[in-house]
C-alpha positions in Angstrom: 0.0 0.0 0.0 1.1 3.6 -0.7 0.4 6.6 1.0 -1.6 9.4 -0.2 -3.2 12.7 1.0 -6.7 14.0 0.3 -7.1 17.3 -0.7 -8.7 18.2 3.1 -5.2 17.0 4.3 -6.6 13.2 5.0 -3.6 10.6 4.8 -5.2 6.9 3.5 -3.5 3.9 1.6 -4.0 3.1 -1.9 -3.4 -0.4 -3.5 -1.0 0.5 -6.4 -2.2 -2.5 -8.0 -5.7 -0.9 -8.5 -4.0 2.0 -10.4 -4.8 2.4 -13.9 -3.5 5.4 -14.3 -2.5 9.1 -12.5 -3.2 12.4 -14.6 -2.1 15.8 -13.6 -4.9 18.9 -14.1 -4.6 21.3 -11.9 -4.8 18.5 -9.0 -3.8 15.3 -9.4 -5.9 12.1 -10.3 -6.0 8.8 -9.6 -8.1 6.5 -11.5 -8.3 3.1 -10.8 -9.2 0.1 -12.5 -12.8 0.0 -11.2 -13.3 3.6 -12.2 -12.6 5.0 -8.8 -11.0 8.6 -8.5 -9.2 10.1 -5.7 -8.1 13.4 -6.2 -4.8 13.8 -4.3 -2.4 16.6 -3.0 0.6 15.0 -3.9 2.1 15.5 -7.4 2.0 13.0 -10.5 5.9 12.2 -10.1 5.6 11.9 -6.1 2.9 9.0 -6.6 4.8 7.0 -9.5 8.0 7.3 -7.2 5.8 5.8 -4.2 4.0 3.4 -6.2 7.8 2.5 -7.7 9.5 2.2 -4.2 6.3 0.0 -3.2 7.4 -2.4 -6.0 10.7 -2.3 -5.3 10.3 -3.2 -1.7 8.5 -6.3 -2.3 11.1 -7.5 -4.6 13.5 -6.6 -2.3 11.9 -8.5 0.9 11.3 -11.3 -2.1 14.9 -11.5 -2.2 15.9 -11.5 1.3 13.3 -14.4 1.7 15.1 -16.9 -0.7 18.1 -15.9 0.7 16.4 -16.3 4.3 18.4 -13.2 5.5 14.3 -11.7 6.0 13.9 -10.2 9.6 10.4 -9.1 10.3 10.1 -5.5 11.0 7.8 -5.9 13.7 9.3 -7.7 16.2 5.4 -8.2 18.4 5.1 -10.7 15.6 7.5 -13.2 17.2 6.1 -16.5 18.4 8.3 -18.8 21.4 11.6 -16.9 19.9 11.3 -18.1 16.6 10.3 -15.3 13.3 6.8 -15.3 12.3 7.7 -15.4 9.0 9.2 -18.7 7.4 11.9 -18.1 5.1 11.6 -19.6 1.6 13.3 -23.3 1.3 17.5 -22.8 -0.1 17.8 -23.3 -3.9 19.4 -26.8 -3.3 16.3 -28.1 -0.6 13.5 -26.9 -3.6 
């Protein structure tokens, strides 16, 4: 999920995998696949950088699962000591 900001100043998350497309008027548009619009304060470039850092961090936690070097950044998650999340099998146990 990526962050936006309504025009009243009202912070919610957006799936960037709904997007269809962001337009710049005057204010910015978000149009997503189901024909929803938000109209948001942030600028055209701002939401393709946050909807390409969004991307890039799941490819990046991706990687760090295969490689099981993943560490949960919530540590509350933790169940008897052990990470909540299972790291992905090595290459040579698949």
């Amino acid at each position: 999920m990526i962050r936006v900001t309504r025009l009243n100043g009202e912070r919610f998350a957006l799936n960037p995998d709904l997007v269809e497309r962001v337009e710049g008027h005057p204010d910015t548009v978000v149009f997503l696949v189901d024909g929803t619009k938000y109209i948001v304060s942030e600028s055209v470039d701002d939401v393709l950088v946050e909807i390409r850092e969004y991307r890039a961090s799941i490819l990046a936690t991706a990687y760090e699962m295969d490689r099981g070097t993943y560490r949960s950044p919530s540590r509350t998650e933790e169940v008897d000591g052990n990470a909540a999340v299972v790291p992905f099998p090595a290459r040579e146990e698949r």
